[in-house]
Backbone and ligand atoms as CSV (ligand in chain L), in Angstrom:
chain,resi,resn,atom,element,x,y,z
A,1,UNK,N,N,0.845,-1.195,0.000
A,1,UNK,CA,C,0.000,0.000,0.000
A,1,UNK,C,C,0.877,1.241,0.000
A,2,UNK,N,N,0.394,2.656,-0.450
A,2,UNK,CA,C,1.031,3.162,-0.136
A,2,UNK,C,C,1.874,3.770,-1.462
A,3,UNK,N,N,2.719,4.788,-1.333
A,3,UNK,CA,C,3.260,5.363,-2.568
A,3,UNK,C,C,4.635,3.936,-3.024
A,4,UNK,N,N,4.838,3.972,-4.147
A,4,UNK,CA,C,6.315,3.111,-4.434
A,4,UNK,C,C,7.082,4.752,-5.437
A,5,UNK,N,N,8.067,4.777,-5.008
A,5,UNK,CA,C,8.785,5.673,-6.148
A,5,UNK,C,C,9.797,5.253,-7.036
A,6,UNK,N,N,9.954,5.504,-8.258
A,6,UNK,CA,C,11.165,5.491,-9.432
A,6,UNK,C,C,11.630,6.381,-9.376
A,7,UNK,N,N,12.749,7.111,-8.782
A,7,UNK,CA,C,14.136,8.107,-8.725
A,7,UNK,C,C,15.271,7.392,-9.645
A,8,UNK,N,N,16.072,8.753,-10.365
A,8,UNK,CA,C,17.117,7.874,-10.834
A,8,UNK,C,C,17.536,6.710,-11.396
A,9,UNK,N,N,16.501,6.134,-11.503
A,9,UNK,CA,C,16.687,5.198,-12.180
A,9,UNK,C,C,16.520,3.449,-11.498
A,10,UNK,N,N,15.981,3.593,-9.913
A,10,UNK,CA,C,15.252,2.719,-9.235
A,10,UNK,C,C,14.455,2.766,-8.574
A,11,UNK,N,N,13.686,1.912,-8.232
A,11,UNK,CA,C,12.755,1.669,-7.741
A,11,UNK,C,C,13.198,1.644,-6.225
A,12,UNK,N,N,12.774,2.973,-5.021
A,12,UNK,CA,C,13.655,3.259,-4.169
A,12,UNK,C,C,13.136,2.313,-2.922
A,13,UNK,N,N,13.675,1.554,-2.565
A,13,UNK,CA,C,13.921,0.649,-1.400
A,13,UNK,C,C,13.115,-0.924,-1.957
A,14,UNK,N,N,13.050,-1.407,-3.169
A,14,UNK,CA,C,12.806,-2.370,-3.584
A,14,UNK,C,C,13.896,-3.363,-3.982
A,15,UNK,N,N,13.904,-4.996,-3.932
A,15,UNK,CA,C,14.741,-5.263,-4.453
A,15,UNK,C,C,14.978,-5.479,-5.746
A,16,UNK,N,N,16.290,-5.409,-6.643
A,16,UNK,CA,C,16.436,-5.704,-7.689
A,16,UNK,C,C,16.861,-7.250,-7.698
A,17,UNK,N,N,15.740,-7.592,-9.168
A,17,UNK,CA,C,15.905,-9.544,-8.780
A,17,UNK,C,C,16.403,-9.873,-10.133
A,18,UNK,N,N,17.476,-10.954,-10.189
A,18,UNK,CA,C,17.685,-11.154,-11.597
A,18,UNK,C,C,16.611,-11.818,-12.088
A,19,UNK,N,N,16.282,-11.839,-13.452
A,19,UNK,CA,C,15.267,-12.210,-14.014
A,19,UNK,C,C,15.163,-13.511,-14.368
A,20,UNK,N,N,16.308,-14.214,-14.361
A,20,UNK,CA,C,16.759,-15.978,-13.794
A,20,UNK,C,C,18.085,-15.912,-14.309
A,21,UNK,N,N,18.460,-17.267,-14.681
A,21,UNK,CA,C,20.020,-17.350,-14.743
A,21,UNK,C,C,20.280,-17.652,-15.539
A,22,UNK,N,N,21.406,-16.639,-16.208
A,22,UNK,CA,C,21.802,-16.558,-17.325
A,22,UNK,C,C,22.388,-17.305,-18.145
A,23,UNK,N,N,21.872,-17.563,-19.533
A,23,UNK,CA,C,21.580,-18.195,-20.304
A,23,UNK,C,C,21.638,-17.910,-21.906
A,24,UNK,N,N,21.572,-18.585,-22.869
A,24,UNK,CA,C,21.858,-17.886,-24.330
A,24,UNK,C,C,20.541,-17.689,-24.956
A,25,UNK,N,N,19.796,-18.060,-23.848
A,25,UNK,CA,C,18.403,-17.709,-24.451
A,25,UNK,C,C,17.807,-16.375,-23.920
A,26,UNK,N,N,18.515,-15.642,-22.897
A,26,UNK,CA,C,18.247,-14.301,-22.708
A,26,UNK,C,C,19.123,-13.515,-21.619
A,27,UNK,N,N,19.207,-12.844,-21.435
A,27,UNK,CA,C,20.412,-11.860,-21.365
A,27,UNK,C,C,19.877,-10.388,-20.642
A,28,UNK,N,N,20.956,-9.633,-19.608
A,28,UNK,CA,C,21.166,-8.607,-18.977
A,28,UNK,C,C,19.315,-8.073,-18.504
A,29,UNK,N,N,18.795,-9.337,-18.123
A,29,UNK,CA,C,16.945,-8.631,-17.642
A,29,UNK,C,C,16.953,-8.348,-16.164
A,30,UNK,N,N,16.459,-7.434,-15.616
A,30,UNK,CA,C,16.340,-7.618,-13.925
A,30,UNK,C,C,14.938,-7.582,-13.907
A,31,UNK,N,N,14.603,-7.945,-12.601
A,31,UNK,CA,C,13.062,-7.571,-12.570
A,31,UNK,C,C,12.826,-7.301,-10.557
A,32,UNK,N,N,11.586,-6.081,-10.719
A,32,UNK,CA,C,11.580,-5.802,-9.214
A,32,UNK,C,C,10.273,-6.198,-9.234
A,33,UNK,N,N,9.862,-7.095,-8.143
A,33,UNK,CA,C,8.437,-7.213,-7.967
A,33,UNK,C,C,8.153,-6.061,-7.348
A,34,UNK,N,N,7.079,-5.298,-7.823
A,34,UNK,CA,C,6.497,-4.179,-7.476
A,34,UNK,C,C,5.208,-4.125,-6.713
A,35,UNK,N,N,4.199,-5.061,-7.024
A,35,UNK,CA,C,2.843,-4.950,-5.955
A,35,UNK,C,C,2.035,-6.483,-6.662
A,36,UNK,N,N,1.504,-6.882,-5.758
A,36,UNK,CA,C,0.572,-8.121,-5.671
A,36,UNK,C,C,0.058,-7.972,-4.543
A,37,UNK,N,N,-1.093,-6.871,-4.192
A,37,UNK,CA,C,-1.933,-6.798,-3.170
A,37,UNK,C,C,-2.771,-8.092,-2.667
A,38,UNK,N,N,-3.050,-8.047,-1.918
A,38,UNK,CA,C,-3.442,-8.918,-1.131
A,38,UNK,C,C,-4.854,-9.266,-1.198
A,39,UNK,N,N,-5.314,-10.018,-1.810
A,39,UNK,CA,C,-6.718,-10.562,-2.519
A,39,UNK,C,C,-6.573,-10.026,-4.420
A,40,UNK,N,N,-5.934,-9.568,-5.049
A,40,UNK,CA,C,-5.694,-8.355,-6.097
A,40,UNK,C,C,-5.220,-10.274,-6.866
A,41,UNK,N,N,-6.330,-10.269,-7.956
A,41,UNK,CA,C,-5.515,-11.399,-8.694
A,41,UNK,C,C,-4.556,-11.612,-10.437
A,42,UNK,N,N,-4.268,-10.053,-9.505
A,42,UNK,CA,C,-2.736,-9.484,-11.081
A,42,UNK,C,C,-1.588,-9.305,-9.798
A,43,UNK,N,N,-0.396,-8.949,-10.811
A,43,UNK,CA,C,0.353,-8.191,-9.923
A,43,UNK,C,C,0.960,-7.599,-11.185
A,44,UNK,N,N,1.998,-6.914,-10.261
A,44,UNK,CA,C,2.760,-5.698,-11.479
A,44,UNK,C,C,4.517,-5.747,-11.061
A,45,UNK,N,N,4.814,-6.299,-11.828
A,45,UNK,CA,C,6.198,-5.736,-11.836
A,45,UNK,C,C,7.284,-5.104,-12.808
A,46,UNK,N,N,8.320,-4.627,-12.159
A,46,UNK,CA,C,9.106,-4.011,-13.428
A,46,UNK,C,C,9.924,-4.348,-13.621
A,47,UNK,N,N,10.556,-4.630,-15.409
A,47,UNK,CA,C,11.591,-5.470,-15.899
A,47,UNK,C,C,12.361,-4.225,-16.712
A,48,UNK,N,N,13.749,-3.812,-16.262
A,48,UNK,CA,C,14.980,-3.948,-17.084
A,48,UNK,C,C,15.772,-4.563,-18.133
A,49,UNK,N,N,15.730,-4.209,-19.366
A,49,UNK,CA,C,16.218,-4.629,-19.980
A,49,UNK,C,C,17.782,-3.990,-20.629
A,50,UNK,N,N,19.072,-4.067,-20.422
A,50,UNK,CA,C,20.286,-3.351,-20.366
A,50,UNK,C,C,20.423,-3.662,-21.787
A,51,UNK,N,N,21.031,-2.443,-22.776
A,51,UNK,CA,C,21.669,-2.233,-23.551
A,51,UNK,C,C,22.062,-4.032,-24.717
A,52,UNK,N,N,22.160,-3.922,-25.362
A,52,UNK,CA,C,22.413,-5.880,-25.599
A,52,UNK,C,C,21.447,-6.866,-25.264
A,53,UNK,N,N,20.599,-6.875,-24.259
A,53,UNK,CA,C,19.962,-7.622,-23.372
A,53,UNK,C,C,18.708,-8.495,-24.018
A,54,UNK,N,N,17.775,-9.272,-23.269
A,54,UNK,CA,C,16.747,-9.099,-24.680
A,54,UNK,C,C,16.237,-10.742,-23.407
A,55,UNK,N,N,14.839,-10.971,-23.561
A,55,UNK,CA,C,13.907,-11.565,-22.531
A,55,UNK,C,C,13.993,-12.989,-23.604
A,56,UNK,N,N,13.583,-14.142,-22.853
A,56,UNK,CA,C,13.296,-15.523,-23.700
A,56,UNK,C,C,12.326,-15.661,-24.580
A,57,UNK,N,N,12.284,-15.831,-25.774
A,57,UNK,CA,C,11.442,-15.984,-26.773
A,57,UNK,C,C,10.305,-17.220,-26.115
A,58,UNK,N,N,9.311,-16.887,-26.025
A,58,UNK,CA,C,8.595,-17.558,-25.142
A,58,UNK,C,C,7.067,-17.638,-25.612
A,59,UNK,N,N,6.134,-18.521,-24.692
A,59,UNK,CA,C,4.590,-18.292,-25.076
A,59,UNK,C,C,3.806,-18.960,-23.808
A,60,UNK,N,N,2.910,-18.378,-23.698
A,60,UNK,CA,C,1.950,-19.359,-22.699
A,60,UNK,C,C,0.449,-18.387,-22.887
A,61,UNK,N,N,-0.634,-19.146,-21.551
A,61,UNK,CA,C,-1.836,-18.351,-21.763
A,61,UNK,C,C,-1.775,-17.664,-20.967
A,62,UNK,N,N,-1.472,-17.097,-20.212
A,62,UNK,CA,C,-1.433,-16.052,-19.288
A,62,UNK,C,C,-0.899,-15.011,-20.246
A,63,UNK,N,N,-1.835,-13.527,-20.274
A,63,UNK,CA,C,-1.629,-12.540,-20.801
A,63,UNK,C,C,-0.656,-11.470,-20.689
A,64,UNK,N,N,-0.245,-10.465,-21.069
A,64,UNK,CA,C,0.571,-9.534,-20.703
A,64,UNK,C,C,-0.068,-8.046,-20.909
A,65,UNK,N,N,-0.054,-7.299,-20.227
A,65,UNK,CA,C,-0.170,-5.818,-20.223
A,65,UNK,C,C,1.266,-5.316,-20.101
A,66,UNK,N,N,2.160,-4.622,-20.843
A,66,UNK,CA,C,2.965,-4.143,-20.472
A,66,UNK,C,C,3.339,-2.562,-21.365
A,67,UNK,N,N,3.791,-1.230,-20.252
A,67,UNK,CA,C,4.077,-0.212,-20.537
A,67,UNK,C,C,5.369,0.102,-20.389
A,68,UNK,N,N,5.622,0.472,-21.517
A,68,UNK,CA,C,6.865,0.724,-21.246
A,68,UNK,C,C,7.646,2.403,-20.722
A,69,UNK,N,N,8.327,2.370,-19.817
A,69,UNK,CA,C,8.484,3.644,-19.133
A,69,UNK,C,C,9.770,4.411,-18.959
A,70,UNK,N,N,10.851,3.509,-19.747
A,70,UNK,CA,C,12.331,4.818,-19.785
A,70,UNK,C,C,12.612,3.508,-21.472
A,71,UNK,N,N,13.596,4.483,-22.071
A,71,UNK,CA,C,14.428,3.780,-22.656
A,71,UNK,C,C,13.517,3.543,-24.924
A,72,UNK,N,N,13.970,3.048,-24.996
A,72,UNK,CA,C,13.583,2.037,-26.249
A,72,UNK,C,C,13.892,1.183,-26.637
A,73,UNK,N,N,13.398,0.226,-27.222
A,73,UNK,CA,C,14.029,-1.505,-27.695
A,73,UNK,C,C,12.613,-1.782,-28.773
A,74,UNK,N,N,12.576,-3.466,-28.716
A,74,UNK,CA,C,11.651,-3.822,-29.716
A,74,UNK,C,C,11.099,-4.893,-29.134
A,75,UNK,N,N,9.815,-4.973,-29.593
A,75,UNK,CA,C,9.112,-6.358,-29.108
A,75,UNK,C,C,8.607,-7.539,-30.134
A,76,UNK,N,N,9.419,-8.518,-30.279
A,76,UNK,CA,C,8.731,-9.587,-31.470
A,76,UNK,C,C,7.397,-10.160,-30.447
A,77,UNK,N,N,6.328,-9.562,-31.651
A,77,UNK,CA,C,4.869,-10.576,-31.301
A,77,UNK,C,C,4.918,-11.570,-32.360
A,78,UNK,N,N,4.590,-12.744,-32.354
A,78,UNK,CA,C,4.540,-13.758,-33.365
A,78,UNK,C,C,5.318,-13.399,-34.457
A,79,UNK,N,N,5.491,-13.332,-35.579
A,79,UNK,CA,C,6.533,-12.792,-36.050
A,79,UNK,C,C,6.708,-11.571,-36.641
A,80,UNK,N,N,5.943,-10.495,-35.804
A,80,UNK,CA,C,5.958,-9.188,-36.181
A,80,UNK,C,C,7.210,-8.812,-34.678
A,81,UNK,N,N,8.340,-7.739,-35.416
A,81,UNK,CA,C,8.577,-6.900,-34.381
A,81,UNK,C,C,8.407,-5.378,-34.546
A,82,UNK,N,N,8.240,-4.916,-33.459
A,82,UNK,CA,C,7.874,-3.348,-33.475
A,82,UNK,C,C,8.900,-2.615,-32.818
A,83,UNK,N,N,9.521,-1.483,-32.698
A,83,UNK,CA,C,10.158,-0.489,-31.576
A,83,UNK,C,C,9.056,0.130,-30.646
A,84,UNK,N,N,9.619,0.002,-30.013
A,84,UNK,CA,C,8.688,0.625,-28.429
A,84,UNK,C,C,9.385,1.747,-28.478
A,85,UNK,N,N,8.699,2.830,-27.479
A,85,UNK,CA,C,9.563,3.548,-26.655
A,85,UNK,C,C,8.421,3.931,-24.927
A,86,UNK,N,N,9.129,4.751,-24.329
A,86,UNK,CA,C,8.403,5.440,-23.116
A,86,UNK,C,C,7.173,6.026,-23.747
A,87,UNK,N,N,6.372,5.198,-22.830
A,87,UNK,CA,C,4.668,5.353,-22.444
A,87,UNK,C,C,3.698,4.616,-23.761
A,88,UNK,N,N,4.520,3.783,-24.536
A,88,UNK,CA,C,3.944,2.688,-25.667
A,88,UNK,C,C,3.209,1.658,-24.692
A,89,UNK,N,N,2.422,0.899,-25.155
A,89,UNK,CA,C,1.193,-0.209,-24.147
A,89,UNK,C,C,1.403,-1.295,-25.131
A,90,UNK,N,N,1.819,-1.951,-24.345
A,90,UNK,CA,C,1.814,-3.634,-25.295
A,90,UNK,C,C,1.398,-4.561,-24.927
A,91,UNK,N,N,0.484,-4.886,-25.728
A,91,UNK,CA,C,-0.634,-5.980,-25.471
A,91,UNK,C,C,-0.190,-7.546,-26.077
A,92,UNK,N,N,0.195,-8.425,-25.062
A,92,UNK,CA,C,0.723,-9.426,-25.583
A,92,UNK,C,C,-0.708,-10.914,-25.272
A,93,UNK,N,N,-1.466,-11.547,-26.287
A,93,UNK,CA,C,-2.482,-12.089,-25.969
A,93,UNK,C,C,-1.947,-13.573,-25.691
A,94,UNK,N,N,-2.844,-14.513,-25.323
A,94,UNK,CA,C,-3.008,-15.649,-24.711
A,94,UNK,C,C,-2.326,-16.311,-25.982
A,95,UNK,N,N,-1.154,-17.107,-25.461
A,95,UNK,CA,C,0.032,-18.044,-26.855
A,95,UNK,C,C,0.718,-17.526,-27.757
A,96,UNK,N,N,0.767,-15.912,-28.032
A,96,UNK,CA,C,1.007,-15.093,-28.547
A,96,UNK,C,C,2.692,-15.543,-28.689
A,97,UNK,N,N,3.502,-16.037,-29.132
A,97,UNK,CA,C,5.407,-15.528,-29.091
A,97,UNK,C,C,5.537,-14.453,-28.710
A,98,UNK,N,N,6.310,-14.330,-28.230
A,98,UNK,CA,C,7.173,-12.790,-27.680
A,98,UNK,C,C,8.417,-12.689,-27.318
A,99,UNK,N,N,9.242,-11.611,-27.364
A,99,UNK,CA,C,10.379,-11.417,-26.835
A,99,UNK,C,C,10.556,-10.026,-26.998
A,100,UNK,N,N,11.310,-9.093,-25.719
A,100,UNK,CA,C,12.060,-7.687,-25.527
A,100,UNK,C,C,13.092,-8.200,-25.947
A,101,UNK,N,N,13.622,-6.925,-26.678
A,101,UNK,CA,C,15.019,-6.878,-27.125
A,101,UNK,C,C,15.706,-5.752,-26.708
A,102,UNK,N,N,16.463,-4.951,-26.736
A,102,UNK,CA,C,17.151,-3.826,-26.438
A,102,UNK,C,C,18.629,-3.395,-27.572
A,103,UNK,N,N,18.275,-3.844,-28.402
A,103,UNK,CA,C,19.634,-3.085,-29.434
A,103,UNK,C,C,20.329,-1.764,-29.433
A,104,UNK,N,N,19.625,-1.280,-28.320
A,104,UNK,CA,C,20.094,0.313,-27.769
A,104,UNK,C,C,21.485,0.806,-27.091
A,105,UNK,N,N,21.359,1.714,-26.595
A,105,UNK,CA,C,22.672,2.027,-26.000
A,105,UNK,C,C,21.995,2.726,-24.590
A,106,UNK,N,N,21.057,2.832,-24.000
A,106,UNK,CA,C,20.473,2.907,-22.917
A,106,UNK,C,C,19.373,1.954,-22.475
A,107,UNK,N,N,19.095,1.806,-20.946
A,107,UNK,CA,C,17.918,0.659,-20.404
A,107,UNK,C,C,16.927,0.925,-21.196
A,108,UNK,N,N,15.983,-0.344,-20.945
A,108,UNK,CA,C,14.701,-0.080,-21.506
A,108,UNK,C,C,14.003,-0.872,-20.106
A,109,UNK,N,N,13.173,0.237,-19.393
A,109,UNK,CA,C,12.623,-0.218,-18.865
A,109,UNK,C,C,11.114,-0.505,-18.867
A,110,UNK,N,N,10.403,-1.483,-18.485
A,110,UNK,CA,C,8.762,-1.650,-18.896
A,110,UNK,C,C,8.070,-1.845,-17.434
A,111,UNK,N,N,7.054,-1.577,-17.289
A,111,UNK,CA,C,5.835,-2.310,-15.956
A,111,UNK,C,C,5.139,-3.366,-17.133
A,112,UNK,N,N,5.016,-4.434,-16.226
A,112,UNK,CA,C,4.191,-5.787,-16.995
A,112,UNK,C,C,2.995,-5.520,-15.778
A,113,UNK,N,N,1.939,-6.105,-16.201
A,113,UNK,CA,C,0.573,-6.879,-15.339
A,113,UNK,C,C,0.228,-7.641,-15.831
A,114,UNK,N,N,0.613,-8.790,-15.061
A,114,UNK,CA,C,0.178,-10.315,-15.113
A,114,UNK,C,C,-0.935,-11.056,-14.324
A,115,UNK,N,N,-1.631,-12.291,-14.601
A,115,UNK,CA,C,-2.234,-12.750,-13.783
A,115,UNK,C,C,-1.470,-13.290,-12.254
A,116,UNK,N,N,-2.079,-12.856,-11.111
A,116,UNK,CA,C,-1.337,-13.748,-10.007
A,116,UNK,C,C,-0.762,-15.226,-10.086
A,117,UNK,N,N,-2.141,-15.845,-10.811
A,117,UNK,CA,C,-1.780,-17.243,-10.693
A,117,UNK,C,C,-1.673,-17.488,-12.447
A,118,UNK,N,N,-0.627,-17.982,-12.830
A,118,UNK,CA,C,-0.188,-18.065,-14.110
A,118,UNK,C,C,0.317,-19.547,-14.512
A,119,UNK,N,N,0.528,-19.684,-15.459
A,119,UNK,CA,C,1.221,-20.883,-16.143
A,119,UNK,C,C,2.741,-20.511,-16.307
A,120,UNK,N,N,3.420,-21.583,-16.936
A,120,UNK,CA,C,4.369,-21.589,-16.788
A,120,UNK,C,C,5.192,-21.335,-18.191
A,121,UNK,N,N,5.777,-20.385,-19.170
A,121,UNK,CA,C,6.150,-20.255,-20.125
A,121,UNK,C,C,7.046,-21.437,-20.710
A,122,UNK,N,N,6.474,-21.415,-22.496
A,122,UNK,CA,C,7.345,-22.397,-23.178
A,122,UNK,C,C,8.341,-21.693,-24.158
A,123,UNK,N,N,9.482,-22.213,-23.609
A,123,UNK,CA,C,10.405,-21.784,-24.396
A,123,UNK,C,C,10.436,-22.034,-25.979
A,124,UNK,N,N,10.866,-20.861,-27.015
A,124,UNK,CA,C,10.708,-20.881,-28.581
A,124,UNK,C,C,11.629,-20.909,-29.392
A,125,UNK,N,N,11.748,-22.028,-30.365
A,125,UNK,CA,C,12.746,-21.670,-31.608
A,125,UNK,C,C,12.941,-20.406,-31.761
A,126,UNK,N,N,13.850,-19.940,-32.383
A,126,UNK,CA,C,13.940,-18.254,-32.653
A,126,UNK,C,C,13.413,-18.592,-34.307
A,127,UNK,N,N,13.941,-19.060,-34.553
A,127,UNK,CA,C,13.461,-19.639,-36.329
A,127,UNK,C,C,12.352,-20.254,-36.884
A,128,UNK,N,N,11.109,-21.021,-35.991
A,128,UNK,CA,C,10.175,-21.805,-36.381
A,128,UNK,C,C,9.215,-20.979,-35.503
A,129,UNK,N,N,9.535,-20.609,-33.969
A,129,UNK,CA,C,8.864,-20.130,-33.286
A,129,UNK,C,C,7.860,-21.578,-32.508
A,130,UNK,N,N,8.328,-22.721,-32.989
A,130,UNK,CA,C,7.803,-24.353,-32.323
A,130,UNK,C,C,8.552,-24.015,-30.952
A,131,UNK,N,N,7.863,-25.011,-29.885
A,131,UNK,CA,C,8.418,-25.321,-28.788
A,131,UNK,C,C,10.031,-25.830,-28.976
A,132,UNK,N,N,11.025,-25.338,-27.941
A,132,UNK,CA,C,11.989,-26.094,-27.839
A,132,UNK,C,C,12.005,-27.228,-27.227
A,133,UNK,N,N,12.835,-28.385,-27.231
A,133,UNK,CA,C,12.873,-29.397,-26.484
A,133,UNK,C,C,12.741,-30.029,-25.875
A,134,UNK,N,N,12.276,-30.507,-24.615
A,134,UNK,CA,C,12.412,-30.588,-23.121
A,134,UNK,C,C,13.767,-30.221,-22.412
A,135,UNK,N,N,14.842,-30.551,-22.873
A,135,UNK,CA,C,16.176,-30.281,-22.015
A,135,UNK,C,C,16.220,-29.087,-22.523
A,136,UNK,N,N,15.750,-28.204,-23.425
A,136,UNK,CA,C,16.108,-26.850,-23.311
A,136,UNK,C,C,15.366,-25.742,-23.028
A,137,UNK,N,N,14.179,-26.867,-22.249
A,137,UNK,CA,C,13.321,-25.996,-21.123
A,137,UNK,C,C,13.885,-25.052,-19.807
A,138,UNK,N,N,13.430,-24.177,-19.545
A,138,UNK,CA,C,14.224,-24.313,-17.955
A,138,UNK,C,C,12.448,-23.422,-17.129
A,139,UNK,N,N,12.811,-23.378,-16.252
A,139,UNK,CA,C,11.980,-22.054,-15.542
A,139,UNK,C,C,12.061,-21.169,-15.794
A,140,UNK,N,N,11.132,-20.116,-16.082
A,140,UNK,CA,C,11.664,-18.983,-16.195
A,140,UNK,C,C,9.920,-17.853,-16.090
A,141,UNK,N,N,10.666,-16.861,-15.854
A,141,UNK,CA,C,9.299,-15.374,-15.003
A,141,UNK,C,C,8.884,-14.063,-16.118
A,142,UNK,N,N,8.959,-14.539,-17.288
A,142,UNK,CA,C,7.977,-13.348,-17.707
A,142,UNK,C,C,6.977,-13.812,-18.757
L,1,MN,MN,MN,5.929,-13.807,-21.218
């Protein structure tokens, strides 16, 4: 509850979480959980994406709302990609492919809203956009 602030360039007294472990399937992401109120069945958090960086080509049914709020990069939806920049709304639907990229030379930072209770993303060919493997599954949070 309560105010959260972005100064400078963080989110002031939140932690910064890596976005999992790094991997060739995605690169330089942080993410701060920001709010999942208490009965509230979204939550919101914010993902970093550094310069080079770029999120797992991925899909599931759980939806995405996401705004993006410093920076610019690009977002592949199925096999369209677009450039974002600060205060763009990206609507990512149920199985949709996706991936942030950042080919920039500054962060790109976004707020996502997700469902609380979600599924679990499948990792994507970059080339077919088919499921990868099983062994080249892992866990992973966006
Ligand atoms: Mn996702």
């Amino acid at each position: 509850m309560g105010v959260k602030r972005f100064r400078d360039g963080e989110w002031q007294g939140l932690e910064v979480l890596t976005y999992k472990e790094k991997s060739e399937r995605w690169a330089g992401v942080t993410r701060v959980d920001l709010a999942q109120p208490d009965g509230a069945a979204f939550a919101v958090r914010y993902f970093e994406v550094a310069p080079g960086g770029f999120t797992s080509l991925e899909k599931h049914e759980h939806v995405h709302l996401v705004v993006v709020i410093r920076g610019v990069g690009e977002v592949q939806i199925g096999e369209e990609t677009t450039t974002i920049t600060a205060f763009d709304l990206v609507e990512i639907g149920a199985n949709q492919p996706h991936q942030f990229r950042n080919p920039g030379s500054e962060s790109l930072g976004f707020l996502c809203v997700v469902d609380a209770q979600r599924d679990r993303p499948i990792l994507l060919d970059s080339d077919t956009l088919e499921p990868l493997d099983r062994l080249n599954q892992s866990s992973c949070e966006i």
